[in-house]
C-alpha distance (Angstrom), angle and dihedral (degrees) to the residues before:
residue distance angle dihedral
X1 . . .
X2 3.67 . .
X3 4.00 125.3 .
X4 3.74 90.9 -108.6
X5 3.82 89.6 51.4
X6 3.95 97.4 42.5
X7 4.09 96.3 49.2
X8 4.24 89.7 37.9
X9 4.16 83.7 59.3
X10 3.59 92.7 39.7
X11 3.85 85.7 54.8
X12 3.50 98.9 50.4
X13 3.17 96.5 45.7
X14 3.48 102.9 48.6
X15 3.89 90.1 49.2
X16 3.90 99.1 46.9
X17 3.95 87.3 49.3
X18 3.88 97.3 -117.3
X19 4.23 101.6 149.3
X20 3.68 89.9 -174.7
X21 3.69 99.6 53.7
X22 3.71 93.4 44.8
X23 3.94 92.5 47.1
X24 3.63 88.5 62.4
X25 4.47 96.7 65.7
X26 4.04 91.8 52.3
X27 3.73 119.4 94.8
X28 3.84 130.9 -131.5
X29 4.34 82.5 -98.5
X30 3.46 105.9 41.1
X31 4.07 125.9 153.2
X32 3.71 127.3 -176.2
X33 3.69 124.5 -152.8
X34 4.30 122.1 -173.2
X35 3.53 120.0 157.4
X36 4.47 83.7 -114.2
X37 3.77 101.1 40.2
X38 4.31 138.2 20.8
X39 3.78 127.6 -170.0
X40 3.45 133.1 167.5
X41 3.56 101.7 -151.9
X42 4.09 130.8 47.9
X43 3.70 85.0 -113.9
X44 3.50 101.5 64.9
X45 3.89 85.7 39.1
X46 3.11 97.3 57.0
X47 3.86 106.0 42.5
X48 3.69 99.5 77.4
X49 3.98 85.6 58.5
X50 3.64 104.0 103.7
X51 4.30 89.1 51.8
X52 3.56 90.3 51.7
X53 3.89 100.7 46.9
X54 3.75 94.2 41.0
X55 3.59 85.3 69.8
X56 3.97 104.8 44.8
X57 3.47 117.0 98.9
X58 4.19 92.9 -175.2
X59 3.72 149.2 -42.0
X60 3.73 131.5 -125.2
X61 3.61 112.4 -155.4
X62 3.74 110.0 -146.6
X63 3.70 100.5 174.5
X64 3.61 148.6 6.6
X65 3.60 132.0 -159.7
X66 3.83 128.2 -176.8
X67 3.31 135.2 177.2
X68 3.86 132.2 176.4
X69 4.36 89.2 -85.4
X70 3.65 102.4 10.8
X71 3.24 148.6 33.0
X72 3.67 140.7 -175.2
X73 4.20 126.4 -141.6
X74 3.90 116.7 -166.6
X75 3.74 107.1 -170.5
X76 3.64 144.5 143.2
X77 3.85 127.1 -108.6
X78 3.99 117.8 -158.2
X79 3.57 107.6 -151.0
X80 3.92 132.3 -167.4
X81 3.69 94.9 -134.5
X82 3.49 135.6 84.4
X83 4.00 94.5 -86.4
X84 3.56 87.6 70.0
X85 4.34 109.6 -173.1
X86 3.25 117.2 22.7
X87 4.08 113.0 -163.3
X88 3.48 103.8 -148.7
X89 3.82 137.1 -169.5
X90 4.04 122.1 -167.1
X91 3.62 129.1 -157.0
X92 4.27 119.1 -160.0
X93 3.61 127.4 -171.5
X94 3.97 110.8 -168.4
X95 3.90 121.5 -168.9
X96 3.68 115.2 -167.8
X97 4.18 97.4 -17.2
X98 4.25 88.2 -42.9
X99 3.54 130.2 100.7
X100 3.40 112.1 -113.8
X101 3.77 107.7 178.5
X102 4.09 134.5 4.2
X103 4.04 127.1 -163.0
X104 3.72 118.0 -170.3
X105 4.32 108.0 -153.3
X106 3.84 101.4 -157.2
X107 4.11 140.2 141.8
X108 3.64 99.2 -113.3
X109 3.85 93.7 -174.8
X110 3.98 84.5 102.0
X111 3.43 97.8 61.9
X112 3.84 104.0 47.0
X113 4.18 90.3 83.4
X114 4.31 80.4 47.9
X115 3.83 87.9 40.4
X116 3.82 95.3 44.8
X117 3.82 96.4 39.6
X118 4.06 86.1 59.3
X119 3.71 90.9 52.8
X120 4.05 95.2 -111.5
């Protein structure tokens, strides 16, 4: 699989909600770094998916970068909650076809009244 066509099914799968499908870019060393929540596995990456898609209400990709092992996403995520937009800029790191690490770029000021209000 190419970069473009790992990180464009790690997308969509992240954003429709579909665990499985997104399980399948990560590799066996994967780490996750946003400026709300790490993990250093796809596991723990992937387990506060459900909360986070319930509550998007759609993306508007407005660029997309690839390289031959990374690639970087800038996009916006419409949320149902009181943060509203979110403009959004990914980093991936692929190792032979599998994503190795992700980095969300975000102003997470928005969230602390969502964060807060959930008791985190």
């Amino acid at each position: 699989m190419t970069t473009r066509a790992t990180v464009r099914a790690c997308s969509r799968a992240r954003f429709a909600g579909d665990v499985t499908a997104a399980a399948a870019q990560p590799a066996d060393t994967f780490t996750f770094r946003s400026p709300l929540m790490r993990s250093d596995d796809a596991r723990g990456h992937l387990a506060g998916l459900g909360g986070f898609v319930s509550v998007v209400t759609g993306v508007d990709m407005l660029s997309e970068l690839y390289g031959e092992s990374e690639a970087t996403l800038v996009y916006d995520v419409h949320t149902a909650t009181p943060a509203g937009t979110q403009r959004t800029a990914e980093h991936f790191r692929l190792r032979d076809g599998k994503i190795t690490a992700i980095t969300l770029i975000f102003d997470a000021t928005p969230r602390h009244p969502v964060m807060a209000a959930a008791g985190r």
